[in-house]
Structure formats: C-alpha cells, structure tokens
N, CA, C and O atoms as CSV, one atom per row, in Angstrom:
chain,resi,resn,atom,element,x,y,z
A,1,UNK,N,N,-79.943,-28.586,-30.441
A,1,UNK,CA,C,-79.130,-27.432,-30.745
A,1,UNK,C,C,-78.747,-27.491,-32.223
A,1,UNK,O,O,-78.222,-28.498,-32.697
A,2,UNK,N,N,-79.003,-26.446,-32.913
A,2,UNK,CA,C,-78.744,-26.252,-34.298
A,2,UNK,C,C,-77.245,-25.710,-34.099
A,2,UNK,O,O,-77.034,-24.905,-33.192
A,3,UNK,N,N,-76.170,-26.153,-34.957
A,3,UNK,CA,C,-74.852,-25.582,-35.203
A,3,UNK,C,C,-74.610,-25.478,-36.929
A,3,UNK,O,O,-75.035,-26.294,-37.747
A,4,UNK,N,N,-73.828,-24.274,-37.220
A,4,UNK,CA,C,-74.091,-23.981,-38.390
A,4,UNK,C,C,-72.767,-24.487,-39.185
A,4,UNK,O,O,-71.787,-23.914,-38.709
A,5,UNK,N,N,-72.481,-25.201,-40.036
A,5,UNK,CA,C,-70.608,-25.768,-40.850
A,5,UNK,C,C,-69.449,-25.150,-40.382
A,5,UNK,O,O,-68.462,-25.757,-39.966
A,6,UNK,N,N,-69.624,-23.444,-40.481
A,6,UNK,CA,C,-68.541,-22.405,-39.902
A,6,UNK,C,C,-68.322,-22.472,-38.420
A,6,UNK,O,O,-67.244,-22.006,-38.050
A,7,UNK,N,N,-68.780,-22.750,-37.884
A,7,UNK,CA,C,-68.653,-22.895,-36.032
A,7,UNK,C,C,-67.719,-23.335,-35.950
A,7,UNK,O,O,-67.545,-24.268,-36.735
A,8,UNK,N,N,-66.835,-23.079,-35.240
A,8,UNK,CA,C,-65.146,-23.766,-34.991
A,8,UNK,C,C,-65.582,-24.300,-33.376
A,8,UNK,O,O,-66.064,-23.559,-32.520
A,9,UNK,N,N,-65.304,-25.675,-33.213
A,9,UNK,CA,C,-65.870,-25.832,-31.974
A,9,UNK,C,C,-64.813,-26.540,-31.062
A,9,UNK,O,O,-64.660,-27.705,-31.430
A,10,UNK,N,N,-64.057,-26.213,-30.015
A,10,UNK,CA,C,-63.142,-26.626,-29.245
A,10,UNK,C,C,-63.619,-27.238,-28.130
A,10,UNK,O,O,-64.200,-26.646,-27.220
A,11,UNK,N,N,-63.346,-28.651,-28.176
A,11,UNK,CA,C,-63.468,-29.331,-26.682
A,11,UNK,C,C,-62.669,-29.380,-25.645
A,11,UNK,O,O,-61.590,-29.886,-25.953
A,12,UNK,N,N,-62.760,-28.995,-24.282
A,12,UNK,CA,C,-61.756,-29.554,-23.417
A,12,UNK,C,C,-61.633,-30.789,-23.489
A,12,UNK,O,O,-62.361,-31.617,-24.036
A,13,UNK,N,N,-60.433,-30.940,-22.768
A,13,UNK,CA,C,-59.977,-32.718,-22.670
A,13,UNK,C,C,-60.306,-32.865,-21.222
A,13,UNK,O,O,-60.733,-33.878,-20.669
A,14,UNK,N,N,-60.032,-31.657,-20.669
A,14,UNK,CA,C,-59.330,-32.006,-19.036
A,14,UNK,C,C,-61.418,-31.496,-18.521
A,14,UNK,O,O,-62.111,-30.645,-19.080
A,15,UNK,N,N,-61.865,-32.532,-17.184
A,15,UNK,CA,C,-62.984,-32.242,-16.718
A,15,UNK,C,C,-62.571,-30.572,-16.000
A,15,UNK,O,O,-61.457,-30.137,-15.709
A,16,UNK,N,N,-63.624,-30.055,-15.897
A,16,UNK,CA,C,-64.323,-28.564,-16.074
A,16,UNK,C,C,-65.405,-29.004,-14.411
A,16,UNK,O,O,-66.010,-29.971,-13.949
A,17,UNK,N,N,-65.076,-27.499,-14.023
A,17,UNK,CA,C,-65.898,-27.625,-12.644
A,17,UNK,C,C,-67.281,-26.594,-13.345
A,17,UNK,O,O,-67.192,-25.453,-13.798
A,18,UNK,N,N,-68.068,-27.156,-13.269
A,18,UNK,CA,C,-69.269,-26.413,-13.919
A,18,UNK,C,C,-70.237,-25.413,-13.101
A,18,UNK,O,O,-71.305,-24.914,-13.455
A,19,UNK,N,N,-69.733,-25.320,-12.249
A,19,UNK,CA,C,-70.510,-24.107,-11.514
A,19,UNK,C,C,-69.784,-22.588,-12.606
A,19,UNK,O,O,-70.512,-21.658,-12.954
A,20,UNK,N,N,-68.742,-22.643,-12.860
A,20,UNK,CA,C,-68.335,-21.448,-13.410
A,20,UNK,C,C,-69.174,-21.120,-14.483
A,20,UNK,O,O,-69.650,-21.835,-15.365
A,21,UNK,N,N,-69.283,-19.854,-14.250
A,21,UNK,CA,C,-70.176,-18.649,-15.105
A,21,UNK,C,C,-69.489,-17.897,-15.986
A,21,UNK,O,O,-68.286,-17.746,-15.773
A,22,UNK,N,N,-70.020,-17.352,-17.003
A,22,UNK,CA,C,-69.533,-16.254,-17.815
A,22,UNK,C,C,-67.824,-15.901,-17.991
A,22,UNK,O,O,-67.067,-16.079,-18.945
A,23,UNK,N,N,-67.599,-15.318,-16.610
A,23,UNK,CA,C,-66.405,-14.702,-16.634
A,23,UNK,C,C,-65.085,-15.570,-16.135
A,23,UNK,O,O,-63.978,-15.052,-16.285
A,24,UNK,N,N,-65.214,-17.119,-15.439
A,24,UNK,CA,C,-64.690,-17.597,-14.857
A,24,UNK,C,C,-64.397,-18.757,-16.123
A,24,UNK,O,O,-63.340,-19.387,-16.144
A,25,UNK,N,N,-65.292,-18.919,-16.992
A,25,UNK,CA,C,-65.195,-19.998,-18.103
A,25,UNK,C,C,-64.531,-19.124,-19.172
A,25,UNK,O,O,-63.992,-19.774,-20.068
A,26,UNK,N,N,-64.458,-17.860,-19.267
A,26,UNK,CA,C,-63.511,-17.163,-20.176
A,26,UNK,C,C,-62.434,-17.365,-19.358
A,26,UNK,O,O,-61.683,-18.141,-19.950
A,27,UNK,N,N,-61.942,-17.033,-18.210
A,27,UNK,CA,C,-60.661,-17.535,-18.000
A,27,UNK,C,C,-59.786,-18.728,-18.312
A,27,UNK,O,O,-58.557,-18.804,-18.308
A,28,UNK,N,N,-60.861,-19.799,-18.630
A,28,UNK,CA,C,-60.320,-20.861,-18.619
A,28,UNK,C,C,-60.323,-21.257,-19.669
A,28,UNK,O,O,-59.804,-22.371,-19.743
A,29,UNK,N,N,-60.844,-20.680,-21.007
A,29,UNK,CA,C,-60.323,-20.145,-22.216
A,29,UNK,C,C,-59.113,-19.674,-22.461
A,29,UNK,O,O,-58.222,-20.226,-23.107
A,30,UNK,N,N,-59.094,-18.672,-21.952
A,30,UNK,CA,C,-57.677,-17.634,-21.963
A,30,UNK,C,C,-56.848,-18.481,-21.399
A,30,UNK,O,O,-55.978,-18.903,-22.161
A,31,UNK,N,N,-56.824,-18.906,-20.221
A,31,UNK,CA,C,-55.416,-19.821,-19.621
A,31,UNK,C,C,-55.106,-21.117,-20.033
A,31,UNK,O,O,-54.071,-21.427,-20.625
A,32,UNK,N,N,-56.138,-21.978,-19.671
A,32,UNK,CA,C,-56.451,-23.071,-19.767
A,32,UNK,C,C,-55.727,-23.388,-21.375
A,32,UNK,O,O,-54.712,-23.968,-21.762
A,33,UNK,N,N,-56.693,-22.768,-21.930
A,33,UNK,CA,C,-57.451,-23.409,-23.736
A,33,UNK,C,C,-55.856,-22.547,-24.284
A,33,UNK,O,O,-55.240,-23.003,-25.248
A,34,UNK,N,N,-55.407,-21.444,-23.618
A,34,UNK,CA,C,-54.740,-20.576,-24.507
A,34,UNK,C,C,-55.688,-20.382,-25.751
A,34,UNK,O,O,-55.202,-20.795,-26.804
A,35,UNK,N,N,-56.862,-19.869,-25.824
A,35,UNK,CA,C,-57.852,-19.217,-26.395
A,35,UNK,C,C,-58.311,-17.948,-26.574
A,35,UNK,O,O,-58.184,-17.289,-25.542
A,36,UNK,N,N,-58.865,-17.263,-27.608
A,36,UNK,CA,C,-59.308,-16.007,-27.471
A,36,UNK,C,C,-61.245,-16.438,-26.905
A,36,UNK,O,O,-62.199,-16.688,-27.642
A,37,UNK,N,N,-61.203,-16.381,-25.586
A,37,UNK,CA,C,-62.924,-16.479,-25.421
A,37,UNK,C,C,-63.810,-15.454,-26.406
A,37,UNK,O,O,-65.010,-15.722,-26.338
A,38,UNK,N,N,-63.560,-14.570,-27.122
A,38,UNK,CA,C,-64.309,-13.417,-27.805
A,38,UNK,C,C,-64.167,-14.182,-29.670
A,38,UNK,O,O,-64.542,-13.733,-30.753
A,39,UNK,N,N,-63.605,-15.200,-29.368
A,39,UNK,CA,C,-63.111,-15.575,-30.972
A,39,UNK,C,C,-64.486,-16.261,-32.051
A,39,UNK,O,O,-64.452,-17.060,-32.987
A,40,UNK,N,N,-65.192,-15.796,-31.640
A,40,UNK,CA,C,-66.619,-16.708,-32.167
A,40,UNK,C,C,-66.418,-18.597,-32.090
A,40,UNK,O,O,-67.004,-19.386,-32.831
A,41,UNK,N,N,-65.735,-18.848,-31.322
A,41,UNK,CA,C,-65.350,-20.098,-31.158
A,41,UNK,C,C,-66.350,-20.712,-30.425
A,41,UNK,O,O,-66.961,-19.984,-29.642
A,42,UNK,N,N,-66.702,-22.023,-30.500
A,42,UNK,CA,C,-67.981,-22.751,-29.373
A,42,UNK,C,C,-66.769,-23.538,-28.497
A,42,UNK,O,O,-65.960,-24.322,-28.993
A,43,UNK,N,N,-66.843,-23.100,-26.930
A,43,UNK,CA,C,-65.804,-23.913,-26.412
A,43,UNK,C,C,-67.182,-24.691,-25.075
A,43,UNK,O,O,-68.095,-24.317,-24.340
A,44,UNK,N,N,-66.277,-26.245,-25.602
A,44,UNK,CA,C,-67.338,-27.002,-24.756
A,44,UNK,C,C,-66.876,-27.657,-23.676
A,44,UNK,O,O,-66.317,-28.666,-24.105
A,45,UNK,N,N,-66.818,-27.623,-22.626
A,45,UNK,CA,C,-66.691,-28.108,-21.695
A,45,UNK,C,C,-67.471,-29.420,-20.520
A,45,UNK,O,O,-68.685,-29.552,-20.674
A,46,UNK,N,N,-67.020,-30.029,-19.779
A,46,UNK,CA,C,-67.081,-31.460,-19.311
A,46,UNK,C,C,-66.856,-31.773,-18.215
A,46,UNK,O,O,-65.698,-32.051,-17.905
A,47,UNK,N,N,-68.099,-31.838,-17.090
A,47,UNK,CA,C,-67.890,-31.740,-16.037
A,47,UNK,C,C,-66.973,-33.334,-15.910
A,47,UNK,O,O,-66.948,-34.157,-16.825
A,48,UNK,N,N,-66.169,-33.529,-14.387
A,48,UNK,CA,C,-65.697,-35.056,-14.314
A,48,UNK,C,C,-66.507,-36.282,-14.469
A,48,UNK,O,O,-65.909,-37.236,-14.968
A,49,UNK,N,N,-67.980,-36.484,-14.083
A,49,UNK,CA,C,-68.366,-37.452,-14.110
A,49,UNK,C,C,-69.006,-37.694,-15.733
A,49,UNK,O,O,-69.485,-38.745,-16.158
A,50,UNK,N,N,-68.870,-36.515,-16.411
A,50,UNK,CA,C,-69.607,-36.638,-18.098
A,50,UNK,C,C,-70.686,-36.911,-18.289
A,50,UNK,O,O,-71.006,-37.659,-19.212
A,51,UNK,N,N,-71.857,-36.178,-17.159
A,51,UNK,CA,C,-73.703,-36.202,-17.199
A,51,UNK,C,C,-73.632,-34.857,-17.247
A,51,UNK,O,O,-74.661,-34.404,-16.745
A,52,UNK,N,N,-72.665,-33.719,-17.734
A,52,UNK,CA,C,-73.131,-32.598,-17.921
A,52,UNK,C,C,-71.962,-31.927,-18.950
A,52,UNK,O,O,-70.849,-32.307,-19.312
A,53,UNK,N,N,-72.785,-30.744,-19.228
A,53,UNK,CA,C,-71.811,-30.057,-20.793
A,53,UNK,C,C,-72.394,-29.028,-20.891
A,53,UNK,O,O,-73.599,-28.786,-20.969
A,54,UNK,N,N,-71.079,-28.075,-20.884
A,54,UNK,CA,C,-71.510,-26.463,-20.824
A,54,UNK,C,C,-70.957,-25.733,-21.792
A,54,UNK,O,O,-69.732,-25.746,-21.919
A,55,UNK,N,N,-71.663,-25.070,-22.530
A,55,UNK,CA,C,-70.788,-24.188,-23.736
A,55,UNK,C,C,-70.960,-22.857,-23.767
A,55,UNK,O,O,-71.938,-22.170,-23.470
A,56,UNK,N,N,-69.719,-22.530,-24.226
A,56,UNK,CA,C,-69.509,-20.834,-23.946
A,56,UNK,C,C,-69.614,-20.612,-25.600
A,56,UNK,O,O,-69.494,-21.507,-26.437
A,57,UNK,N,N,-69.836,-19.378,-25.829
A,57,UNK,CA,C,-70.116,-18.817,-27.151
A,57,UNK,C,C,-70.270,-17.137,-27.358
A,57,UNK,O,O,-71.346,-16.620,-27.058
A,58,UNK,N,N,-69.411,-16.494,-27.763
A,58,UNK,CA,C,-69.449,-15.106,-28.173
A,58,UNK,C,C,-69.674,-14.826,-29.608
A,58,UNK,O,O,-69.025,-15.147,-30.604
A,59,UNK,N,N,-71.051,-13.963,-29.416
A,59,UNK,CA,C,-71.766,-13.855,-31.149
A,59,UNK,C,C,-71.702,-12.817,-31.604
A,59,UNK,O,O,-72.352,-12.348,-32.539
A,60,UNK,N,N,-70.620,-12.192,-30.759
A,60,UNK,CA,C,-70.131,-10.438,-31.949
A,60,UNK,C,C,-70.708,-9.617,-30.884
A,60,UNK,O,O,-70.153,-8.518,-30.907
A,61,UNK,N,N,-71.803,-9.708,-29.737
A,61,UNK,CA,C,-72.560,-8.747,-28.992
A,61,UNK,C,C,-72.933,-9.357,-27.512
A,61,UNK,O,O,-73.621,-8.741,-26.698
A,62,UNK,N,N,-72.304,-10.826,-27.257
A,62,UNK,CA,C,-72.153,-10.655,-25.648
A,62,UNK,C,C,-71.838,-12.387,-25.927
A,62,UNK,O,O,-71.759,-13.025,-26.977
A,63,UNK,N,N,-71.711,-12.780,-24.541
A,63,UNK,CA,C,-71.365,-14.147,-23.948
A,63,UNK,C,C,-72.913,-14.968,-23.885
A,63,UNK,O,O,-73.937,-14.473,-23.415
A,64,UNK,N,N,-72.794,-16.265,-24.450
A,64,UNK,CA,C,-74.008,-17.290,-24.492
A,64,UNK,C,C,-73.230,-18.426,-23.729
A,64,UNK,O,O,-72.126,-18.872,-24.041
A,65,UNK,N,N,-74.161,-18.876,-22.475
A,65,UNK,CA,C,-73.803,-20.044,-22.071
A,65,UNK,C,C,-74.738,-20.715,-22.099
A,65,UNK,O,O,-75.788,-20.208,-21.705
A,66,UNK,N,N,-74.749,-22.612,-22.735
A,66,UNK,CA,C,-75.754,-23.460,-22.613
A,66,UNK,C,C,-75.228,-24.837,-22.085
A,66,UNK,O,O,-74.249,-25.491,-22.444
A,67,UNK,N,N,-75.995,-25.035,-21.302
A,67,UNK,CA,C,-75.911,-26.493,-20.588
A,67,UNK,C,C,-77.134,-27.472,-20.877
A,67,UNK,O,O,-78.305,-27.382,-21.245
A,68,UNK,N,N,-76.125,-28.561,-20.469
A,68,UNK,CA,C,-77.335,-29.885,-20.509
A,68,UNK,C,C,-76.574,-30.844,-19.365
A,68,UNK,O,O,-75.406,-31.181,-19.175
A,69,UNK,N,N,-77.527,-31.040,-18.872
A,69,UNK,CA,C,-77.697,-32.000,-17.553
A,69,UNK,C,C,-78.495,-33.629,-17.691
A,69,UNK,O,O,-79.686,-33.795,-17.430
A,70,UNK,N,N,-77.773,-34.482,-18.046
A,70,UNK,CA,C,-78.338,-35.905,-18.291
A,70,UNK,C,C,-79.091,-36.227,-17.216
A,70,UNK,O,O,-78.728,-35.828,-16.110
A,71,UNK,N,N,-80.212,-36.969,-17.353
A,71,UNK,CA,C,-81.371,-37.704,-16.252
A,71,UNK,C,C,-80.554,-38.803,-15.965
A,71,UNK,O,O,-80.628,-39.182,-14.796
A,72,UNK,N,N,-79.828,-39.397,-16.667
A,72,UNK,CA,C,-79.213,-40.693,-16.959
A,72,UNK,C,C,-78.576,-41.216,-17.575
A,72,UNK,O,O,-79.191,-41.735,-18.507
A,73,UNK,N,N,-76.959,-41.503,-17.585
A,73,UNK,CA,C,-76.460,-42.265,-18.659
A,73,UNK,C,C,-74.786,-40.922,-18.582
A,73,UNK,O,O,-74.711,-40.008,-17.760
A,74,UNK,N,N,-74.087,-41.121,-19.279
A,74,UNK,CA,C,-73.293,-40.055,-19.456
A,74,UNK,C,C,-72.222,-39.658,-20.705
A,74,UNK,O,O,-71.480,-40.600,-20.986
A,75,UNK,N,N,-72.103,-38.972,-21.153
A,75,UNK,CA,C,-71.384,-38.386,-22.171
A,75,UNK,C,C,-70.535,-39.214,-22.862
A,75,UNK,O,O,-70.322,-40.227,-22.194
A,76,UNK,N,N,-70.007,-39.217,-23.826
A,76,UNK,CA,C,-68.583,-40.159,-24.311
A,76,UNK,C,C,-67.622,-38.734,-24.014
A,76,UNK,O,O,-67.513,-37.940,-24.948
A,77,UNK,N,N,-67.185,-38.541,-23.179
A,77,UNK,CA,C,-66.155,-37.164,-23.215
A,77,UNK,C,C,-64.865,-37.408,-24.292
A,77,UNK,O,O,-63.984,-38.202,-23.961
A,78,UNK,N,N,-64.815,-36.974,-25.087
A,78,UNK,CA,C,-63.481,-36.802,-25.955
A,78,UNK,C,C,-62.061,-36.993,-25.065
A,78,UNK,O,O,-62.041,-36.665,-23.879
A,79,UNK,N,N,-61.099,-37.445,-25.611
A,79,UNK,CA,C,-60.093,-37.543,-24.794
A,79,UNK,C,C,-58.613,-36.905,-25.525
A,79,UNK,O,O,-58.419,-36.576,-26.695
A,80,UNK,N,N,-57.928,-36.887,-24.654
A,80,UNK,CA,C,-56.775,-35.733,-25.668
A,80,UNK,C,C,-55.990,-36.698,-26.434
A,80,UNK,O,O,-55.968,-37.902,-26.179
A,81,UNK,N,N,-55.379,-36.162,-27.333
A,81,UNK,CA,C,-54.464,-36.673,-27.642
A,81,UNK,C,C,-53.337,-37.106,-27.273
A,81,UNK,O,O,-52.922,-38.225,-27.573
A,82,UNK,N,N,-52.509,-36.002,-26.355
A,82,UNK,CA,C,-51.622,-35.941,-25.964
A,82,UNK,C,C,-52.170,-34.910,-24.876
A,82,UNK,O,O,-53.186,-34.221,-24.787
A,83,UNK,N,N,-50.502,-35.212,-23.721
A,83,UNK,CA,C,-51.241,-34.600,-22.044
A,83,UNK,C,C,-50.708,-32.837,-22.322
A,83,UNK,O,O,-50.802,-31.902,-21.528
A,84,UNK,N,N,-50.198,-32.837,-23.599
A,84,UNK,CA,C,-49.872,-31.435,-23.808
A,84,UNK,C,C,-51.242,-30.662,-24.007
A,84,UNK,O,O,-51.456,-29.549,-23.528
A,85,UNK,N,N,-52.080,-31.335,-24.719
A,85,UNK,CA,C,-53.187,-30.806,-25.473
A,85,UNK,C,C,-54.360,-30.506,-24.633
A,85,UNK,O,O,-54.986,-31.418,-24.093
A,86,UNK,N,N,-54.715,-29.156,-24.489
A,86,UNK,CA,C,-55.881,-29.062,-23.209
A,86,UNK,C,C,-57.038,-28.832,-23.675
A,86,UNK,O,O,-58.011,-28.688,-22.935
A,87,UNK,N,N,-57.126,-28.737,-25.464
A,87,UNK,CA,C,-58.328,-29.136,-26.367
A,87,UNK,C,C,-58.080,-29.913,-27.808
A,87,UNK,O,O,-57.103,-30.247,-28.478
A,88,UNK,N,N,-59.482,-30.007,-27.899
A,88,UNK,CA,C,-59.368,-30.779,-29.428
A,88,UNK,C,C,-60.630,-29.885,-30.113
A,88,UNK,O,O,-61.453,-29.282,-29.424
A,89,UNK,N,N,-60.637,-29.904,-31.641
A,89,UNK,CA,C,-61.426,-29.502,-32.348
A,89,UNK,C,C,-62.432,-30.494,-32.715
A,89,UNK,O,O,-62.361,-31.713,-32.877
A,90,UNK,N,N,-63.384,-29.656,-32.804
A,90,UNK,CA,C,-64.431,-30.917,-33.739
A,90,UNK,C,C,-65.325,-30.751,-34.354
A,90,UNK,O,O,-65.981,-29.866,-33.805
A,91,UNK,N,N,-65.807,-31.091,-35.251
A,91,UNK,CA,C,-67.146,-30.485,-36.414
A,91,UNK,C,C,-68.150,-30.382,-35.691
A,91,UNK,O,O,-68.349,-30.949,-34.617
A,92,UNK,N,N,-68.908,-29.566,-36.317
A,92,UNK,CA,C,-69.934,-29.144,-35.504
A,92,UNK,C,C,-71.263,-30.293,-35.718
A,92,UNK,O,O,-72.439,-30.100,-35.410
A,93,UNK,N,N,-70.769,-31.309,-36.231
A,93,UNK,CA,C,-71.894,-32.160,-36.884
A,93,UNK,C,C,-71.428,-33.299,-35.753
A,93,UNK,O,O,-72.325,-33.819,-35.089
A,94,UNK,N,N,-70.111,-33.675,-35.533
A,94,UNK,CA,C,-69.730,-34.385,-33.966
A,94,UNK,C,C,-69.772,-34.012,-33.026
A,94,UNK,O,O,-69.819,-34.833,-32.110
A,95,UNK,N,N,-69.779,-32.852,-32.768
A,95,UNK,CA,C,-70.697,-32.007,-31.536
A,95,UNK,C,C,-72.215,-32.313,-31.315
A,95,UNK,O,O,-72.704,-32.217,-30.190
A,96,UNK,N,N,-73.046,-32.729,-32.539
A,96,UNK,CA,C,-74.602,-32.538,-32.695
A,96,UNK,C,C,-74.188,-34.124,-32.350
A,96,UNK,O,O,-74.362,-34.561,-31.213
A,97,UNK,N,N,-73.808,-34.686,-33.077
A,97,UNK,CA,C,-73.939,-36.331,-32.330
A,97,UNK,C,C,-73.397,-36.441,-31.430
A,97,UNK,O,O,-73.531,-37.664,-31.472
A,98,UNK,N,N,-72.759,-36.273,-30.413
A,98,UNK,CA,C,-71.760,-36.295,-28.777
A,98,UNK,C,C,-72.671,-35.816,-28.118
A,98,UNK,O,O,-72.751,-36.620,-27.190
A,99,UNK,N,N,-73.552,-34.926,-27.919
A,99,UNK,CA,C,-74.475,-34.278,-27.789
A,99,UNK,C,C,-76.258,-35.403,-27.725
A,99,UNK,O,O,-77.108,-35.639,-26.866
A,100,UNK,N,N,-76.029,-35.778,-29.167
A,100,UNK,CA,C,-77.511,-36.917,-29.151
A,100,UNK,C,C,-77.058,-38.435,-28.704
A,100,UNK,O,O,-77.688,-39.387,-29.166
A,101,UNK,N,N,-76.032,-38.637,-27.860
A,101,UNK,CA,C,-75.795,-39.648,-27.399
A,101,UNK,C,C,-74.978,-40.654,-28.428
A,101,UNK,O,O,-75.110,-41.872,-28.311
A,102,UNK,N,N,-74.287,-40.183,-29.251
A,102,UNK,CA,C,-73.558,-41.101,-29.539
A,102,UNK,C,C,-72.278,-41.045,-29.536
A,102,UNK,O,O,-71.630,-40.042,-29.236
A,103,UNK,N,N,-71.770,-42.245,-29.910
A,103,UNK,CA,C,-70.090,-42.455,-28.980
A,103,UNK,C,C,-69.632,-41.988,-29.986
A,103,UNK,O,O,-70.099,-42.512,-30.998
A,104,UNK,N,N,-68.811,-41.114,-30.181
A,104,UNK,CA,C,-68.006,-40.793,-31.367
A,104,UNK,C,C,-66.645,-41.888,-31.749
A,104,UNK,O,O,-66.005,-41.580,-32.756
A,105,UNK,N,N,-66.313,-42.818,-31.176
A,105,UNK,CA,C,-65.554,-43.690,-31.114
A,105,UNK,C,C,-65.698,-45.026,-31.545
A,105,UNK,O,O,-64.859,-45.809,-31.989
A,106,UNK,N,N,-67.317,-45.194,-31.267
A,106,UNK,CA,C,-67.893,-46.448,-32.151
A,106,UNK,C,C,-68.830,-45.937,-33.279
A,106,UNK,O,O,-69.007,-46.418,-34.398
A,107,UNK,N,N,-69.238,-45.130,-32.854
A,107,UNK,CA,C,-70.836,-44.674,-33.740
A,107,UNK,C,C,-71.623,-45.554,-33.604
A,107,UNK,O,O,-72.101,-46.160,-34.562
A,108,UNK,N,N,-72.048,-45.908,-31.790
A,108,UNK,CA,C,-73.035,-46.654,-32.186
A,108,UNK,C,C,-73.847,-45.319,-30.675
A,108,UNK,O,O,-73.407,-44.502,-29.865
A,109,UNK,N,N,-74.841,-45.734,-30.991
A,109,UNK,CA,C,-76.185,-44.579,-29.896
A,109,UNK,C,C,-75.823,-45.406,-28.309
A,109,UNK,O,O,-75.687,-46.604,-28.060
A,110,UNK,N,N,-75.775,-44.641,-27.752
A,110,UNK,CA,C,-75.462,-45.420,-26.317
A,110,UNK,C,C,-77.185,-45.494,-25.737
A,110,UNK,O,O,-77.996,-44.572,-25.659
A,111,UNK,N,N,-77.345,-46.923,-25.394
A,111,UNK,CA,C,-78.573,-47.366,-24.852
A,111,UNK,C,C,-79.412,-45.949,-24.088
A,111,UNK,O,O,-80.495,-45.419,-24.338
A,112,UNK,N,N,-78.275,-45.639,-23.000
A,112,UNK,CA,C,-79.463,-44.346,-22.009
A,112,UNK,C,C,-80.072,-43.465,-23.285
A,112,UNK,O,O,-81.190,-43.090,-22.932
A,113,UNK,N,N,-79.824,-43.062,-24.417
A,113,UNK,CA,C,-79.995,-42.026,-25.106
A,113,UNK,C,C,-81.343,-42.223,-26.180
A,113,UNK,O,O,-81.837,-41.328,-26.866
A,114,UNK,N,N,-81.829,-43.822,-26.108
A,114,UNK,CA,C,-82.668,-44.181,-27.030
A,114,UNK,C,C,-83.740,-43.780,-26.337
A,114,UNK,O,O,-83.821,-44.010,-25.131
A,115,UNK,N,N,-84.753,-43.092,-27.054
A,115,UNK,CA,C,-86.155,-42.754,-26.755
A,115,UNK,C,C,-87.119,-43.592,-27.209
A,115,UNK,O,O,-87.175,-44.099,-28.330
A,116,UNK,N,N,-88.333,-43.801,-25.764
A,116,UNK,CA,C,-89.039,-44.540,-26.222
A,116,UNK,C,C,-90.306,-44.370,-27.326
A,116,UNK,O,O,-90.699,-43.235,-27.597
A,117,UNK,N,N,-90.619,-44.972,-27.643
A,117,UNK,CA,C,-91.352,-45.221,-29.531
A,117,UNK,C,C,-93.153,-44.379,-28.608
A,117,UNK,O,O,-93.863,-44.633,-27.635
A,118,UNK,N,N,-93.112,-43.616,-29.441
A,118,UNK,CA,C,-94.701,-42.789,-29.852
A,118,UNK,C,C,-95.735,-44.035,-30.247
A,118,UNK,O,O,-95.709,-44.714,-31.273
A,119,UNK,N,N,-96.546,-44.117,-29.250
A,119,UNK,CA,C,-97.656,-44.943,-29.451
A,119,UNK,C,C,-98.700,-44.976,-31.124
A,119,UNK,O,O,-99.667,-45.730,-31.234
C-alpha cells in the first residue's frame, strides 16, 4: 500500500469486530473515534487477535475499505496511551512499517514477516 506524507492516519486502540462494512465502521468513527468518517482521514482498525486490519478511507467521492488477513504471525497492534484515548495518530510511513511487519516498539521485523530469498 502506497500512503502519501499528507494522510492523517488514526489508529484504534480498542480491538474492532471486523465483519463491519462501510456504514457500521463509520459509526464507529463517529462514536467510537469521535471522528468525522468523511474527513479524508485513514482510520485503521484491529481485529482482537491482531492477524487482521481494516481501513476505512473517504477520497472526496465515496468510502474505500482495505483489509489484510495474515497467513501467520500477527500485528504489533498499537496500544493507547491512556484508557481515555480510543485512538492514536501515526505517520503514514509507521503505518507502511506496522503493516510490513515491523514492531513499531523495537524496530526490529518480526520473524513471521521475513520472506523467503529468490533463488
């Protein structure tokens, strides 16, 4: 996934039931996040066990949702700061690494995520 510097990207803290679609993950923007879901914001979400991640995205002309589903291994899920806080922000360049398997906490690549070497 390409993300561009300007992307404002909000993580949940709290796990996310991921069957929700479109209109049910804007709610939980709006309530949840106290968010504008229409805000060009990338809001990413985290199922409980952290082998899956779903993002909502409004690009001026409708709702984008993208998921990824791990074969193996699972997410470093971000954690809140505080139990007030029902997101955190994060560059869109720690999104691209949280995303390619690495821990944002150590910076080191978590083993499931290493690919094996091209003959």
């Amino acid at each position: 996934m390409i993300l561009t510097h300007s992307v404002k990207v909000r993580v949940a803290t709290r796990p996310c039931d991921l069957r929700k679609s479109f209109d049910t993950l804007s709610v939980v923007v709006r309530d949840e996040l106290r968010e504008d879901p229409l805000s060009r914001k990338l809001f990413v979400f985290f199922n409980r066990s952290a082998d899956r991640v779903k993002m909502l995205y409004w690009d001026g002309s409708g709702l984008w949702i993208l998921m990824k589903r791990l074969e193996r291994g699972r997410f470093c899920r971000p954690r809140a700061l505080s139990e007030d806080r029902p997101a955190i922000s994060l560059k869109p360049e720690a999104l691209e690494m949280l995303l390619s398997g690495i821990d944002l906490k150590d910076g080191m690549q978590r083993a499931w995520y290493e690919l094996p070497e091209k003959p």
